[in-house]
Backbone bond lengths (Angstrom), bond angles and torsions (degrees), N, CA, C in turn:
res aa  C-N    CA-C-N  psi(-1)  N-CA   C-N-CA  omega(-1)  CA-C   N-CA-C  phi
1 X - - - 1.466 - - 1.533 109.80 -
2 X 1.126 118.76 126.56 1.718 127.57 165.87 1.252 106.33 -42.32
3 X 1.378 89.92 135.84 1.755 112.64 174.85 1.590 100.66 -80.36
4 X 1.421 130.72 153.72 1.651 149.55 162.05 1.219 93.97 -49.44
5 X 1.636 139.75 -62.81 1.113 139.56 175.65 1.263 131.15 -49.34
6 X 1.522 119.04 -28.04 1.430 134.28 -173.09 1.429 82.93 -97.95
7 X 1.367 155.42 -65.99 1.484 143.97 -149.42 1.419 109.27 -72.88
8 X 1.230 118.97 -35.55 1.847 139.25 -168.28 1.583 84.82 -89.07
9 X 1.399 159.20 -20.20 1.215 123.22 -172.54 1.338 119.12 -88.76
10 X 1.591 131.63 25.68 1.193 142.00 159.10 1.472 112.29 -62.64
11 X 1.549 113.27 -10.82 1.696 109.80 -167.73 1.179 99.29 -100.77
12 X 1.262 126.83 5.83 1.469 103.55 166.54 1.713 101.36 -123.00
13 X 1.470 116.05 49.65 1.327 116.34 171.81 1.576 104.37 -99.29
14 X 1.210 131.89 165.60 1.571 131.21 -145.14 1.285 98.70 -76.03
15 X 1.666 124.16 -25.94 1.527 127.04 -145.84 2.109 91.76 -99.23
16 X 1.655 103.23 -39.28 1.359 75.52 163.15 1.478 132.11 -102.00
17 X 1.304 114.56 13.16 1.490 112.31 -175.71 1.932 89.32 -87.15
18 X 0.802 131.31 10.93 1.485 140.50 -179.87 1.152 98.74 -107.14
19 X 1.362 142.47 -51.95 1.373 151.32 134.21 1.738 116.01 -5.86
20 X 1.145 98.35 -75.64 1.372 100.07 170.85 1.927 127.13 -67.71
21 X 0.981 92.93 -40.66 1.512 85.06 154.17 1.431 137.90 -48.72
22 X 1.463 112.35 -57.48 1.467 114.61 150.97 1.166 100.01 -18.86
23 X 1.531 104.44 -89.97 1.387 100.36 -152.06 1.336 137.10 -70.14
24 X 1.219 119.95 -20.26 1.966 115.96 143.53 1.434 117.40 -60.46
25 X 1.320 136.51 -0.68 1.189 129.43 175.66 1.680 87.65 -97.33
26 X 1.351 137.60 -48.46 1.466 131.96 -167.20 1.301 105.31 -63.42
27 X 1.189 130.69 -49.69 1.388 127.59 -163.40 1.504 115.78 -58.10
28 X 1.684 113.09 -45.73 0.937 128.69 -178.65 2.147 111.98 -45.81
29 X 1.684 91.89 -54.37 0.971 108.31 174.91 1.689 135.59 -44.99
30 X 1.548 115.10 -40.66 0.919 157.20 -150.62 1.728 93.11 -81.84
31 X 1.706 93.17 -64.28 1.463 119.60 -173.44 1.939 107.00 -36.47
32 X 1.761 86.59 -52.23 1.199 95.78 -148.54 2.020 91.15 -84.33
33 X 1.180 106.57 -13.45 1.698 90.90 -178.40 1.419 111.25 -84.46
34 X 1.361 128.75 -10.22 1.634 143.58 -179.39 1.237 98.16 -91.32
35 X 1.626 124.95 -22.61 1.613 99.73 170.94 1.275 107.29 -88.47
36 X 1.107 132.04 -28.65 1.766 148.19 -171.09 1.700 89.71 -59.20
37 X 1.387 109.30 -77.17 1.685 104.86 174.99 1.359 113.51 -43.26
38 X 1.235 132.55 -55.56 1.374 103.34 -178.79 1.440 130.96 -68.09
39 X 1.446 109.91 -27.04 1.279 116.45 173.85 1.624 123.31 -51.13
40 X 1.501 101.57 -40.00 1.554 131.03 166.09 1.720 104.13 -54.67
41 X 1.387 115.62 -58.54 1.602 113.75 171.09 1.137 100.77 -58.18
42 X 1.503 160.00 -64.98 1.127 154.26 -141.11 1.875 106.78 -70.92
43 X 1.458 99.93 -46.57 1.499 91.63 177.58 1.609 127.10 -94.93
44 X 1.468 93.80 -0.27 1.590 97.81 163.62 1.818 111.13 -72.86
45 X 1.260 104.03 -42.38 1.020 114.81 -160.81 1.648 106.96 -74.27
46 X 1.032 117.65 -49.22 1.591 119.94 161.80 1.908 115.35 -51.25
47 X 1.101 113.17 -40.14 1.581 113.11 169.24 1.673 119.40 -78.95
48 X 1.653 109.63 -17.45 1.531 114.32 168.15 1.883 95.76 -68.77
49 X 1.273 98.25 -65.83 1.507 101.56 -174.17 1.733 119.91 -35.85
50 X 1.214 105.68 -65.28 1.103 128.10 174.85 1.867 108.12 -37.17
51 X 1.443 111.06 -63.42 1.421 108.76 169.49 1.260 113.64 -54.03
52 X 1.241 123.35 -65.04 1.299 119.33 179.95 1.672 120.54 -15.69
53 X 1.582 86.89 -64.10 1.291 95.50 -176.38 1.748 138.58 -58.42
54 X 1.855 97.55 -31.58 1.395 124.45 173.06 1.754 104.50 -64.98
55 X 1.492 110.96 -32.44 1.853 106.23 178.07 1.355 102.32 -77.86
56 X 1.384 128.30 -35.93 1.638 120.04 -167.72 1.749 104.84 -64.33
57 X 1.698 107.28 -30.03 1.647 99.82 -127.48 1.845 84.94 -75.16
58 X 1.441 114.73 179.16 1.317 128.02 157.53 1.316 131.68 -16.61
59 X 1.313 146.51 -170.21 1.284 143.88 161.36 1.327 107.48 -114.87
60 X 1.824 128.91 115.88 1.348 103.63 172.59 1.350 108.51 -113.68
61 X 1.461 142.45 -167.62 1.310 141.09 -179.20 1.413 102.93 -76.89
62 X 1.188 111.97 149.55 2.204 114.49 -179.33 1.610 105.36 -71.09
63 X 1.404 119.25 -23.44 1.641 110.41 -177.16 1.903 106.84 -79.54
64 X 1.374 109.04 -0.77 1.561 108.60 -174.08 1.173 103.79 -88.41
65 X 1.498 120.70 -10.77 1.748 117.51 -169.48 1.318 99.66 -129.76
66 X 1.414 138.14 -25.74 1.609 138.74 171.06 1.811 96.33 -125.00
67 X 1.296 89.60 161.25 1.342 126.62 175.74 1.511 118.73 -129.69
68 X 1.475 129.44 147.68 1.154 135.00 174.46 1.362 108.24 -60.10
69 X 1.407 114.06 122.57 1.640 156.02 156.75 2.071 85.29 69.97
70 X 1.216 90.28 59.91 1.774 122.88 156.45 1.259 144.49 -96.76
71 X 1.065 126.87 -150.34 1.450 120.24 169.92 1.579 109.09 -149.74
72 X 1.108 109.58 -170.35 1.805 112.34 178.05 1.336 98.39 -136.06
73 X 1.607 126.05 116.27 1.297 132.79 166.47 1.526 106.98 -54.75
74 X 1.531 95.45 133.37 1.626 101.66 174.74 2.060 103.55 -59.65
75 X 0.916 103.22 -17.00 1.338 95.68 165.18 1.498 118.61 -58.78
76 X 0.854 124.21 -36.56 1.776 145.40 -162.99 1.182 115.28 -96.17
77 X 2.152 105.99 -6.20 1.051 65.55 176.91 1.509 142.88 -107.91
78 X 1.267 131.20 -141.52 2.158 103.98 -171.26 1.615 126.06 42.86
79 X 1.466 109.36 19.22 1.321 119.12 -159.18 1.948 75.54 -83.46
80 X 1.647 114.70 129.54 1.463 104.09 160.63 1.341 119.12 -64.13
81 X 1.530 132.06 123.69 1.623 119.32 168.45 2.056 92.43 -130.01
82 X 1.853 81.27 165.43 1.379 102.34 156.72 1.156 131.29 -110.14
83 X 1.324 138.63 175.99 1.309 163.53 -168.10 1.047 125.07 -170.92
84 X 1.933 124.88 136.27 1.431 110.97 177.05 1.506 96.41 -138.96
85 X 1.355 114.64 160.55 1.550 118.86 -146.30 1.348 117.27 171.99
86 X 1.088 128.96 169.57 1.507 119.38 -177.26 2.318 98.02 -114.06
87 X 1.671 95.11 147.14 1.941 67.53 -176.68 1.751 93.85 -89.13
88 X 0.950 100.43 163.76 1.515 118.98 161.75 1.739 116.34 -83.27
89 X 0.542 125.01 68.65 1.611 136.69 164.29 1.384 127.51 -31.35
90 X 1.605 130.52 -13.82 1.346 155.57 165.58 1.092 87.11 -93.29
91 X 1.474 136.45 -56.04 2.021 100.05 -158.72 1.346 113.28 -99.08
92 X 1.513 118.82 45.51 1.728 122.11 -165.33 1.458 95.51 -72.47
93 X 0.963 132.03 171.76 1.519 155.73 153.63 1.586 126.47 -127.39
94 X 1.631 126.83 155.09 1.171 140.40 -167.51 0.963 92.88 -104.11
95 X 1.741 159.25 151.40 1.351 154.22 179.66 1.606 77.28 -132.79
96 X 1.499 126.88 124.91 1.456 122.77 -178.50 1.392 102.21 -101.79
97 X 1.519 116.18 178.57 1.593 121.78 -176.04 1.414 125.33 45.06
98 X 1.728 108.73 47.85 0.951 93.42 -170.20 1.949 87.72 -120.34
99 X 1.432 120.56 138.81 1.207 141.43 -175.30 1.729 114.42 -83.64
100 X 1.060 109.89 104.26 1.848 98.66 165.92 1.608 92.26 -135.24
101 X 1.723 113.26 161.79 1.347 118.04 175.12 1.592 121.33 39.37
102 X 1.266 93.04 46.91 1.466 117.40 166.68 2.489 99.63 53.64
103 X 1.294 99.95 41.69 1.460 100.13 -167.26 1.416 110.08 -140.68
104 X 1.055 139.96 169.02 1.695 135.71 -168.78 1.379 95.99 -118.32
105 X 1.157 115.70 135.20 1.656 137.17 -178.98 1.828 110.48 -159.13
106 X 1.768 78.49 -176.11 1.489 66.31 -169.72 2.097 90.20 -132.18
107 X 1.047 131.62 163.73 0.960 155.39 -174.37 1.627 103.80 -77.18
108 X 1.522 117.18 129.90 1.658 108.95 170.82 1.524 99.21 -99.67
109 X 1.554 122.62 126.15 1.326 119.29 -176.44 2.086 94.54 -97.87
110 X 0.481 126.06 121.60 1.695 115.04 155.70 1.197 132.28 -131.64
111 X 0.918 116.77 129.85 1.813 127.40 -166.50 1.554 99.19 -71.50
112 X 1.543 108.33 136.40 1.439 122.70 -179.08 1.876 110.73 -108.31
113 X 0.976 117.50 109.60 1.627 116.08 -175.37 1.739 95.70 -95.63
114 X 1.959 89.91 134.34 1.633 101.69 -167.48 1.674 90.66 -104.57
115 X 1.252 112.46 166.19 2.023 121.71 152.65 1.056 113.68 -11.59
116 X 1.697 106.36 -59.62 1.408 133.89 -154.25 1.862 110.13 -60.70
117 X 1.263 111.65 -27.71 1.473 118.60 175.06 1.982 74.81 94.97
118 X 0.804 149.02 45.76 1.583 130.27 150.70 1.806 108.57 -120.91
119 X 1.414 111.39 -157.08 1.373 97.99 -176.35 1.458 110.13 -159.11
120 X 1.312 166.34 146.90 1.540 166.74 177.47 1.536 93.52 -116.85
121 X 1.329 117.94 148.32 0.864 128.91 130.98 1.723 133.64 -77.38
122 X 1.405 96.76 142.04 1.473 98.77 174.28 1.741 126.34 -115.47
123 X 1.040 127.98 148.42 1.293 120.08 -159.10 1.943 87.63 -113.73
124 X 1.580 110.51 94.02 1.835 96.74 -163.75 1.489 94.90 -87.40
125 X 1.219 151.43 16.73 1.327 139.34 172.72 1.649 106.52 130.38
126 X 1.511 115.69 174.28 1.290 137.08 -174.80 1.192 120.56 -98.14
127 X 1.071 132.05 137.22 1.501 152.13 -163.18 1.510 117.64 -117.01
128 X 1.000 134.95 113.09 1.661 125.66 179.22 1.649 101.49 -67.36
129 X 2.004 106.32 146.83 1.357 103.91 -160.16 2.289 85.20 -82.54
130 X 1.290 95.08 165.19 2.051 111.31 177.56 1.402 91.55 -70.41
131 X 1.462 103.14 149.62 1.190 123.16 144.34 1.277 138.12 12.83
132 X 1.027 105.82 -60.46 1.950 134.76 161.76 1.269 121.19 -98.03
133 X 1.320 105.86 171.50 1.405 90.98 -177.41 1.956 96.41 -95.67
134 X 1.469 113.19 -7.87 1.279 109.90 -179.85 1.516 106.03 -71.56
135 X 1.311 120.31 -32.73 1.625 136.08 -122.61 1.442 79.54 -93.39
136 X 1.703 120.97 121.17 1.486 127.63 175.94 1.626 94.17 -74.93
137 X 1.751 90.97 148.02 1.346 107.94 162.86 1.574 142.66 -28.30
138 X 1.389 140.86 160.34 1.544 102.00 142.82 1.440 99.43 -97.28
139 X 1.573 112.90 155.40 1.219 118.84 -169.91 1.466 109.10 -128.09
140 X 1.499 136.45 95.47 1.775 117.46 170.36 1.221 113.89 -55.09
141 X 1.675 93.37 124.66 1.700 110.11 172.41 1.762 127.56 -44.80
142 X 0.833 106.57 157.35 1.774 104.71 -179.15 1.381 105.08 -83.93
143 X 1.451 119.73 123.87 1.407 124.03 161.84 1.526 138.60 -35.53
144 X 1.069 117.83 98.98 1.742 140.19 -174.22 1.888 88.90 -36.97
145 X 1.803 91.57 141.72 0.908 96.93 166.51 1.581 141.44 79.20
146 X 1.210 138.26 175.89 1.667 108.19 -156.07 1.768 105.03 -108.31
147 X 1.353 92.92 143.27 1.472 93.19 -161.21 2.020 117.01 -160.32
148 X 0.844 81.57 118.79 2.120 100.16 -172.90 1.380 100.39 -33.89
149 X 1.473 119.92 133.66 1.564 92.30 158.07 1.553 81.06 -122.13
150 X 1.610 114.47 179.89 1.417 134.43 134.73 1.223 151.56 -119.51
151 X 0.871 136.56 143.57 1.963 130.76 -143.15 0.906 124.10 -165.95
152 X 1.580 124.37 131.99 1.644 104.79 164.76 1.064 112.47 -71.47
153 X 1.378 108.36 155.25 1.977 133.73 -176.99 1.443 93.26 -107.07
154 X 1.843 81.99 120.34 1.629 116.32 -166.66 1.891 104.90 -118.57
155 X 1.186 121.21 134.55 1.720 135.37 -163.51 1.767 79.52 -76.77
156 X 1.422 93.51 150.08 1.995 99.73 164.47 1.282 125.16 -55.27
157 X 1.093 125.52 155.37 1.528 106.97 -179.30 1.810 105.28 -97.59
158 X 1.293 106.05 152.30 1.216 105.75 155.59 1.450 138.75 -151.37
159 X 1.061 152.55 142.52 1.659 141.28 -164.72 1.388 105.42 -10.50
160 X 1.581 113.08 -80.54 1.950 112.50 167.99 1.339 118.05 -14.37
161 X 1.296 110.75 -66.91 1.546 126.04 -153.98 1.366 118.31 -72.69
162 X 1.636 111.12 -36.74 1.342 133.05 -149.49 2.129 94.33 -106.87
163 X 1.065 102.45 -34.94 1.625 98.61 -151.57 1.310 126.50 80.65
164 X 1.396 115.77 -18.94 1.858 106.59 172.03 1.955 106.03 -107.48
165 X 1.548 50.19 149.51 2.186 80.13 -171.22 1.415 98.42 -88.21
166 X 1.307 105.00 129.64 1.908 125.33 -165.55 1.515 82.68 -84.51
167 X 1.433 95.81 165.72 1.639 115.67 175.33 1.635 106.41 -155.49
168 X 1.151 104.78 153.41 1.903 98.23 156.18 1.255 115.73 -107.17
169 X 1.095 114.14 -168.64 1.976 128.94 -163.86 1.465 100.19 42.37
170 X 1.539 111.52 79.94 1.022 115.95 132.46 0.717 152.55 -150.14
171 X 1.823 155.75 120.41 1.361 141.78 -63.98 1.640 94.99 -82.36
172 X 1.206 129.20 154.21 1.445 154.39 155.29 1.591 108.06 -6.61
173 X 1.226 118.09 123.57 1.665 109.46 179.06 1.355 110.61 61.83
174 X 1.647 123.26 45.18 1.493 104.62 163.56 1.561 94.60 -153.86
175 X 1.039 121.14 153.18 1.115 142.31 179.24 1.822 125.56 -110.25
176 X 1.510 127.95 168.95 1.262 126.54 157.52 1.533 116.27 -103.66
177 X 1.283 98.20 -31.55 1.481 105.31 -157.87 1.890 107.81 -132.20
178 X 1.006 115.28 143.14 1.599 115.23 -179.44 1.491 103.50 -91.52
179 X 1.248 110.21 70.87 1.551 114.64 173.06 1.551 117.42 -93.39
180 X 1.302 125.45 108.25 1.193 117.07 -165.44 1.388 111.90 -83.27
181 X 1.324 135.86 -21.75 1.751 139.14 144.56 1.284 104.66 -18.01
182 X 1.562 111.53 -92.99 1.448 124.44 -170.90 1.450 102.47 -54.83
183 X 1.177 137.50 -79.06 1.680 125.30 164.34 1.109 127.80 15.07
184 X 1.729 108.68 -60.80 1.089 124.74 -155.18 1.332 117.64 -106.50
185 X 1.347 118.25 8.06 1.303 138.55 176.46 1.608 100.52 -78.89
186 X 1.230 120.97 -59.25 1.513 122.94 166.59 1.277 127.10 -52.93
187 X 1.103 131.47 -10.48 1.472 145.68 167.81 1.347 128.92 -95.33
188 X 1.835 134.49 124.86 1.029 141.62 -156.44 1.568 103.98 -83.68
189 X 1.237 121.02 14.19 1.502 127.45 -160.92 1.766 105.47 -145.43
190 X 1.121 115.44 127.31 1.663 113.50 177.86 1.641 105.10 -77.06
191 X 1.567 95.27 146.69 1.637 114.79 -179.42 1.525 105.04 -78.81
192 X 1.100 133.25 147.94 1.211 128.46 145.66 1.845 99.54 -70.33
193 X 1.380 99.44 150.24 1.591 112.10 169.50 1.634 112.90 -66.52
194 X 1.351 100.43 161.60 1.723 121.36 -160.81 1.932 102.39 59.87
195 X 1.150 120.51 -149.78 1.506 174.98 131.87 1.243 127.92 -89.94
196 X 1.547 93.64 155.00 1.741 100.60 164.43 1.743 110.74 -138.02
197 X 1.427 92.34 138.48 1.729 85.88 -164.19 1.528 96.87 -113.40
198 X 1.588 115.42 91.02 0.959 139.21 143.88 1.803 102.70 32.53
199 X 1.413 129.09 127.30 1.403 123.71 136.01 1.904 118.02 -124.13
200 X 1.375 97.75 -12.40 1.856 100.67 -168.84 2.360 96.87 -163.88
201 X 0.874 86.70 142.55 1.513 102.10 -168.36 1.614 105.58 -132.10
202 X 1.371 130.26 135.28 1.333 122.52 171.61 1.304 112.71 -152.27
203 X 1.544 121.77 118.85 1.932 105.37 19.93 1.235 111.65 -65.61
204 X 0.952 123.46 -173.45 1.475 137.46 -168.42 1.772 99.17 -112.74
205 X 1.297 94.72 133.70 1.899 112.94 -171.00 1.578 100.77 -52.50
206 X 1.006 131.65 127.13 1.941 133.40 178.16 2.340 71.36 -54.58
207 X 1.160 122.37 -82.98 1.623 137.30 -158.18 1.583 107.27 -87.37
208 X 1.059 121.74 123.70 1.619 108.81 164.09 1.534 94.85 -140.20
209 X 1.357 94.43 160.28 1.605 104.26 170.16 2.190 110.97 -71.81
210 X 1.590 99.65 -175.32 1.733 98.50 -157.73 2.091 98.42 -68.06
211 X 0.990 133.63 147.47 1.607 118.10 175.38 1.511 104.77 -86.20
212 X 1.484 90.53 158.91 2.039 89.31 -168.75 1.433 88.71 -92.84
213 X 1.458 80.27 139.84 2.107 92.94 -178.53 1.649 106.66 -59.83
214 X 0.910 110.83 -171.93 1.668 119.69 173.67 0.984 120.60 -107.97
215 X 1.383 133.52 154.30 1.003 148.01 -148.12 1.774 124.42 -75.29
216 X 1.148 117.49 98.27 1.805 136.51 -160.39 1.820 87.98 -48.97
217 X 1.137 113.81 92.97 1.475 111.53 162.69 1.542 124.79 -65.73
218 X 1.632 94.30 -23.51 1.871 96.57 162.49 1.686 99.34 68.92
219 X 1.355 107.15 -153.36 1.474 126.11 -162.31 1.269 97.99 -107.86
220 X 1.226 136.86 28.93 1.471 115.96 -177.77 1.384 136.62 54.46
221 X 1.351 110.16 15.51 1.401 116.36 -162.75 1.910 131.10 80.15
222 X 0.876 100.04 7.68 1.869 140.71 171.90 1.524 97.64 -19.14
223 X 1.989 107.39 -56.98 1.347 97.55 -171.95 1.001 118.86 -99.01
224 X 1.508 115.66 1.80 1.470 120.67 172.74 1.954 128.43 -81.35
225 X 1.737 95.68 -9.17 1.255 115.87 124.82 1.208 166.65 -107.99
226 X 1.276 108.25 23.01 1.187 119.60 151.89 1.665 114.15 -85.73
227 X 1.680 116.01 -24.72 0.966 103.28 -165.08 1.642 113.50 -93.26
228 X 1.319 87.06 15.35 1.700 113.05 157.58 1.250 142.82 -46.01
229 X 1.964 78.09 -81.80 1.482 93.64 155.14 1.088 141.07 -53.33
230 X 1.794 114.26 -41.04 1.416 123.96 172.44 1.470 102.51 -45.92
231 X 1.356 130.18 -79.66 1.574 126.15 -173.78 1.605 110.83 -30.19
232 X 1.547 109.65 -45.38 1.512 109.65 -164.91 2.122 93.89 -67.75
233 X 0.835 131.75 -22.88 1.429 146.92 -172.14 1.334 93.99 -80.91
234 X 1.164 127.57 -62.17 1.688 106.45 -165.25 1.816 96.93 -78.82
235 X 0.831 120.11 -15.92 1.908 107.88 158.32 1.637 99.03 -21.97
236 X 1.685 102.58 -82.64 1.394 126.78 -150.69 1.696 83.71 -52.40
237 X 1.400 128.57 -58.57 1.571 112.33 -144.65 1.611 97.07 -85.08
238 X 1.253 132.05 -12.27 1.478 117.13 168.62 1.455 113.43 -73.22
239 X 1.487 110.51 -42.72 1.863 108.60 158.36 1.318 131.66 -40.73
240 X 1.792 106.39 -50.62 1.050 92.08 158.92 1.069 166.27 -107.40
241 X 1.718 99.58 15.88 1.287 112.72 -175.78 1.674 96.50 -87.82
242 X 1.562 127.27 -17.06 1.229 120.95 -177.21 1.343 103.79 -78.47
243 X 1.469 134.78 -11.34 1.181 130.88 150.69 1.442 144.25 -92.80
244 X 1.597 98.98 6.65 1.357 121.98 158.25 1.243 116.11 -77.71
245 X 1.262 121.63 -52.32 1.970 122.79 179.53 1.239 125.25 -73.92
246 X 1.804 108.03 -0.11 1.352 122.49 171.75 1.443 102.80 -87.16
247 X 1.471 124.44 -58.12 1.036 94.04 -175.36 1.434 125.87 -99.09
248 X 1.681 100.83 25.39 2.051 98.72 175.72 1.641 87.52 -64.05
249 X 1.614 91.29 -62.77 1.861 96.98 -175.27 1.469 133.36 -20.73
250 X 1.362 112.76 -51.48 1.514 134.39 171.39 1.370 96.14 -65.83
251 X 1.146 133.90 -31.04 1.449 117.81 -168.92 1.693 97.23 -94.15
252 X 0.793 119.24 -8.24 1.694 120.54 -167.06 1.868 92.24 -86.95
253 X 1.187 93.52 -48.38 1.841 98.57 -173.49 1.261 118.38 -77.17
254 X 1.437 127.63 -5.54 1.035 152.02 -155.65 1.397 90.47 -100.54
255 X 1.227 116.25 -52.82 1.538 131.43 -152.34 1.659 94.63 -106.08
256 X 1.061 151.15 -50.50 1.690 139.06 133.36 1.525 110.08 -11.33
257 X 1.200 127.66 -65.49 1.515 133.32 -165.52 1.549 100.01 -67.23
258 X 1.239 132.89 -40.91 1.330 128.32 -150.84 1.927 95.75 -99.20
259 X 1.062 108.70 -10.54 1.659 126.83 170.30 1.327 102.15 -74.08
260 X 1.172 100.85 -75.19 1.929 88.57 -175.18 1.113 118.84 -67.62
261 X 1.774 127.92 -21.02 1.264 98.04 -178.88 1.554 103.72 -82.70
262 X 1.096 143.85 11.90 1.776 141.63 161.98 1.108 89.28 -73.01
263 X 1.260 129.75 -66.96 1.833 120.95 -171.28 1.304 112.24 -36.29
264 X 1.286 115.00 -48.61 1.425 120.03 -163.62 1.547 96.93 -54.64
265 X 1.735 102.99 -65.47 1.532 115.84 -154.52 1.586 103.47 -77.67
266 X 1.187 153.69 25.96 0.908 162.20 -175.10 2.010 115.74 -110.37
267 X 0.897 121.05 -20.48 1.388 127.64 167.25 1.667 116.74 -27.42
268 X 1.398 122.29 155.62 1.573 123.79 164.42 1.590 87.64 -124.34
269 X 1.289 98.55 165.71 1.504 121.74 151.88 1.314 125.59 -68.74
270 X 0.943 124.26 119.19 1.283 131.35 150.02 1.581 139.90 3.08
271 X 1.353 121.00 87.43 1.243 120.67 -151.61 1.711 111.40 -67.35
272 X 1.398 136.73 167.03 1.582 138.72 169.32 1.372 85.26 -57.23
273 X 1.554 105.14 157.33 1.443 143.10 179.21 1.903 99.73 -70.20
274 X 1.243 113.65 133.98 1.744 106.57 -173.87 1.662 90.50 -64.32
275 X 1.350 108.48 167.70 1.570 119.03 -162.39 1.370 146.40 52.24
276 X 1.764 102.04 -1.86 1.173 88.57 -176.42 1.501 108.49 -81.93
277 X 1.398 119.62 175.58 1.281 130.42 -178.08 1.731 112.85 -87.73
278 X 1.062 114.29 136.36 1.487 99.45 169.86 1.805 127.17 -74.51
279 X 1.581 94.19 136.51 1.577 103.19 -172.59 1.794 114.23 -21.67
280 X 1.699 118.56 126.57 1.707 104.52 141.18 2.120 80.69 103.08
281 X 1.325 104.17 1.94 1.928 107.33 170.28 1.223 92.95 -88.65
282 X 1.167 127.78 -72.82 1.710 107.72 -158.11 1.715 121.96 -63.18
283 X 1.680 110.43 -22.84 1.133 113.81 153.82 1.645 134.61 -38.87
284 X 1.516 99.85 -59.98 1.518 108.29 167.82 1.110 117.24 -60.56
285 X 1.672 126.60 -41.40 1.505 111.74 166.56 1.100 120.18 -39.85
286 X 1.522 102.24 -67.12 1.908 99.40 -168.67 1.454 115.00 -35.34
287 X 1.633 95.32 -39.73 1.314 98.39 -158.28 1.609 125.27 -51.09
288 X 1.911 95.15 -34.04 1.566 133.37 -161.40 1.577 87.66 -83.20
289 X 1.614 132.85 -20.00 1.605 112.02 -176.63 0.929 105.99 -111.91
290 X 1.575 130.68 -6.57 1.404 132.39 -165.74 1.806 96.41 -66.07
């Protein structure tokens, strides 16, 4: 009968110690992409929460959460605030490439002037892009005169943040990006930091452009744990299928070895030569002619 040692020394033949490599190199791998996914669930899920919470909470004024030539804590941000101000209607801007209802438009940016001598931008809604790609929008004018808006408070945009790559030369009054820095360089009045992207204005515009929906809080990152688990799951089936082909194998050699040795032990002896006579006949002859 085969020794454990004699059936098991197939694992250190070149084809499976290559075998096994794989598979301490996969596991490792595996390990590390199920923590990455969850880590990914963990901070989706804290920034779902977090929004959530910034659309429910109160309304506060926009100078309580930004300040002139500031910023907007990612805490803040989608935080609803107000502002009241007159808009400036000369320093509007086109924010281009911007997508709503599955269509290309462009964003109305317009600067809001407060009491204070400072200024916010406001993001008052979306515009379908003309005809052309030259052919300006139609755009409803901003309402004369001084007037509340409310909005979520939105961080500046920038290449990082945004995904679009800024450019220059491009046509007069239009923009890529809602950067209130650069913005605000052209303006005789300081921005408070971020935007506010418009949901309700009062009075209320006779015309406004479409309002940008709010922000798809989604699943919290839902599939970025599950797709966790999945990695943590193929752990188990690369283990065990690397311990499935170990021991089909062992059983294959197992079952080879125990074959030949029946072959072996299976033999007869050697039968008498055809014709011969059986022992103690030619004796009795003689005996019968003597």
């Amino acid at each position: 009968m085969p020794t454990l040692e004699y059936v098991y020394r197939f694992l250190l033949t070149p084809r499976w110690l290559a075998l096994h490599v794989v598979v301490l190199l996969v596991i490792p791998a595996f390990v590390l992409l199920g923590q990455w996914q969850f880590g990914r669930y963990e901070e989706r899920s804290t920034s779902s929460n977090q929004t959530t919470a910034n659309l429910a909470a109160a309304p506060v004024p926009a100078q309580a959460l930004t300040s002139p030539g500031g910023t907007v804590r990612e805490q803040d941000k989608y935080r609803t605030v107000t502002v009241t101000g007159t808009f400036d209607a000369g320093a509007q801007l086109l924010v281009r490439r911007r997508t709503q209802d599955r269509a290309v438009g462009f964003y109305v940016l317009t600067p809001l002037k407060t009491a204070d001598g400072t200024g916010v931008l406001v993001n008052r809604g979306w515009v379908k892009a003309g005809a052309t790609a030259d052919a300006l929008p139609e755009v409803p004018p901003p309402t004369s005169g001084e007037v509340t808006v409310t909005g979520r408070l939105r961080p500046s945009e920038t290449e990082e943040s945004s995904g679009i790559r800024d450019r220059t030369g491009l046509p007069a009054g239009q923009v890529l990006l809602i950067n209130t820095e650069a913005i605000g360089r052209n303006l005789p009045y300081k921005l408070l930091g971020g935007y506010v992207e418009l949901t309700s204005q009062s009075p209320a515009a006779a015309a406004a452009p479409a309002p940008v929906p709010a922000p798809d809080v989604g699943g919290g990152g839902g599939l970025n744990l599950a797709y966790g688990v999945q990695w943590w799951l193929f752990i188990g089936i690369a283990v065990g299928g690397w311990f499935m082909l170990i021991r089909r194998e062992a059983a294959d050699l197992r079952a080879a070895a125990a074959g030949s040795a029946e072959s072996a032990g299976s033999g007869t002896p050697e039968s008498p030569e055809a014709g011969a006579e059986p022992a103690g006949t030619s004796r009795g002859t003689e005996r019968a002619g003597a």
